[in-house]
C-alpha positions as CSV (number, residue, x, y, z in Angstrom):
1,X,-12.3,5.7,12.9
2,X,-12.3,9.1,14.8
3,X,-13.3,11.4,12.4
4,X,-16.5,9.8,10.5
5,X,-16.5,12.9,8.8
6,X,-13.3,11.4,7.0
7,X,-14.1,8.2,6.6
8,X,-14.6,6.6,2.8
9,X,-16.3,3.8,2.4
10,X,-16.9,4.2,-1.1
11,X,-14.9,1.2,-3.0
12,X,-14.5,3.5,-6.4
13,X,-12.6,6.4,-4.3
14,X,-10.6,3.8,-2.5
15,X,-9.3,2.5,-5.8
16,X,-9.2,6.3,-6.8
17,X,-6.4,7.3,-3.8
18,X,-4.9,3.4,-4.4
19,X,-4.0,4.1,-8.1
20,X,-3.5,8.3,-7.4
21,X,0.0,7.0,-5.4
22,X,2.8,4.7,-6.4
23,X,4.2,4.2,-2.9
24,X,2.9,2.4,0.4
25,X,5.2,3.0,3.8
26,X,5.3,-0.9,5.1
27,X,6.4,-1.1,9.0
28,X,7.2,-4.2,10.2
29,X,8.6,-5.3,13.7
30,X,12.2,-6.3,14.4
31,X,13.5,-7.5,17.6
32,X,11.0,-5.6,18.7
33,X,11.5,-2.2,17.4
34,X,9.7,-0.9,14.7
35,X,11.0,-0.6,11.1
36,X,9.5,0.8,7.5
37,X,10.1,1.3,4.5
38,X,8.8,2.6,1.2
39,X,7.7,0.4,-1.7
40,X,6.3,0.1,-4.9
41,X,3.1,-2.1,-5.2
42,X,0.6,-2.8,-7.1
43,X,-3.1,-3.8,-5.6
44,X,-6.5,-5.7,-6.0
45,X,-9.9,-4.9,-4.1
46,X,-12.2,-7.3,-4.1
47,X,-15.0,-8.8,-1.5
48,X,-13.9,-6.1,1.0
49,X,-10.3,-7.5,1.0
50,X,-7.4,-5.7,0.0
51,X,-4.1,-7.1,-1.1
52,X,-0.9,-5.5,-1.5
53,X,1.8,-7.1,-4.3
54,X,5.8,-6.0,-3.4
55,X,9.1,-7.0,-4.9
56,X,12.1,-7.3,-3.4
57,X,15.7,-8.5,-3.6
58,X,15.5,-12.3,-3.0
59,X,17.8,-11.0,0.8
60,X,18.0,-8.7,3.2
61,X,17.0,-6.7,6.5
62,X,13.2,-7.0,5.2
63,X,13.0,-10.6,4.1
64,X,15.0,-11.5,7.5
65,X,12.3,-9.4,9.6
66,X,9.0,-10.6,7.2
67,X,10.0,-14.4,7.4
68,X,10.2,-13.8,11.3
69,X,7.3,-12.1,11.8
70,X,5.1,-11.6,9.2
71,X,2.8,-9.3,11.0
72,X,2.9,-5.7,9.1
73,X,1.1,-2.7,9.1
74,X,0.6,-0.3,6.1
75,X,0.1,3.2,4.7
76,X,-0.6,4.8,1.7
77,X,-1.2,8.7,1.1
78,X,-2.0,11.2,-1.6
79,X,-0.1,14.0,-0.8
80,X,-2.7,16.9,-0.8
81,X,-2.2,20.7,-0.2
82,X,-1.7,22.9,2.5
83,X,-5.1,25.3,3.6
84,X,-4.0,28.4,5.4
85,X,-6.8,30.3,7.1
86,X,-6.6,33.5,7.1
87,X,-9.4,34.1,9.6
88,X,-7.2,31.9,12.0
89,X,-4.3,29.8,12.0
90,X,-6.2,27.2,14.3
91,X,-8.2,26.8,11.2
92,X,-5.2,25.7,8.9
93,X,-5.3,22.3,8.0
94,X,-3.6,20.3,5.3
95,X,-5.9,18.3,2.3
96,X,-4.8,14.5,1.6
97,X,-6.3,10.6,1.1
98,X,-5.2,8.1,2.7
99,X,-5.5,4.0,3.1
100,X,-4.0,2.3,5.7
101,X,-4.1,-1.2,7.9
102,X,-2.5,-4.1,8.5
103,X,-2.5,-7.7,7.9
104,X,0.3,-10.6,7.2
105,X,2.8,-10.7,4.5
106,X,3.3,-14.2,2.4
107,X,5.8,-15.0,0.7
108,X,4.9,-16.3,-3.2
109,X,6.3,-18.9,-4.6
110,X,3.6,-20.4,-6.7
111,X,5.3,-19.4,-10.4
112,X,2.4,-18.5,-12.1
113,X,1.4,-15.9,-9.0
114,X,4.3,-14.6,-9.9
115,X,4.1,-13.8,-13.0
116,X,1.1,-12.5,-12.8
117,X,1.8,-10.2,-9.4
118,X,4.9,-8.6,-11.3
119,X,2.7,-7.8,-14.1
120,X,0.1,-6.5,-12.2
121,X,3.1,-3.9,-10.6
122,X,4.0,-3.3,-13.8
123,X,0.7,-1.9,-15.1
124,X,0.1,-0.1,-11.7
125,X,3.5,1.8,-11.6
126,X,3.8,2.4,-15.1
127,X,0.6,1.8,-16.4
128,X,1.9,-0.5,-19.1
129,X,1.1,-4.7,-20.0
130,X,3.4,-6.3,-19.7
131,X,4.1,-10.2,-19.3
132,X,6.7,-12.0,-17.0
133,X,8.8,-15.3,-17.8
134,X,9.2,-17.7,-14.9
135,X,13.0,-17.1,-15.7
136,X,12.8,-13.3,-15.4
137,X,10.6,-14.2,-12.1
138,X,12.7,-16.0,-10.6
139,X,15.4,-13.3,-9.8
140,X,13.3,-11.7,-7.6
141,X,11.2,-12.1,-4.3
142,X,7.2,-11.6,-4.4
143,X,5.0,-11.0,-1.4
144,X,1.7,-9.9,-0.7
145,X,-0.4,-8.4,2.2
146,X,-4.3,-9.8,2.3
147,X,-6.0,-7.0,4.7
148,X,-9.6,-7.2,5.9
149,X,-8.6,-4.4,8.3
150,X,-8.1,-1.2,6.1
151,X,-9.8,1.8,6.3
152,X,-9.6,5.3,3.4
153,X,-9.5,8.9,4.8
154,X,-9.6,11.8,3.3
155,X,-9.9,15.4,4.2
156,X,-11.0,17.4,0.7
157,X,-11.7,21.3,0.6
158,X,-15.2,21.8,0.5
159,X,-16.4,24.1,-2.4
């Protein structure tokens, strides 16, 4: 990373900017051009690995391009504020947190990850427990994103 003075490597703030947002921008590769999208997801952080949960229609332009090529790339932002300087406009900035990287998306089949990845969504995006039938499952398409290669930036006012 560029600006170390950005950089967070602390695990409780990256969870803090993962649960602060409800979206992640997923670009993906098709014939060679490049294509994103926003989705909901829902997350888990352990051993320094990060993994993404999406749902999706069980079709479509994103399925087609994942079960091609799986390789993806990711971000996910706190919108922040805008900082005018008055003393100069060179000094302006804007305040955010980010996390964002890349890794490969699989496909979950398994019906008890299921289950368990739609209710993890459902508590992250609504913040609510609730449980999923293999039935109610089933209508829908699951995949996840493992990522070793993530980094969190942030740019904060200082007080």
């Amino acid at each position: 990373m560029r600006r170390k003075d950005r950089e967070v490597t602390d695990i409780g703030q990256i969870k803090g900017v993962l649960d602060n947002c409800k979206t992640c921008h997923l670009a993906m590769v098709d014939n060679g051009q490049p294509y994103v999208i926003p989705l909901n997801y829902a997350y888990l952080l352990e051993d320094n690995a990060l993994t993404l949960y999406f749902h999706s229609a069980k079709e479509g332009r994103k399925i087609r391009i994942l079960s091609e090529n799986s390789s993806v790339c990711f971000e996910i932002c706190v919108e922040g504020k805008i900082h005018i300087s008055e003393a100069s406009p060179c000094d302006s900035g804007y305040y955010y947190a980010c996390v964002h990287g890349s890794g490969n998306a699989q496909f979950i089949s398994e019906m008890n990850e299921k289950c368990y990845s739609l209710a993890l969504l459902m508590k992250h995006q609504a913040n609510i427990d609730v449980g999923f039938t293999p039935s109610q499952a089933e209508g829908v398409c699951i995949f996840k994103v493992i990522s070793t290669d993530f980094a969190c930036k942030m740019k904060q006012p200082t007080t």
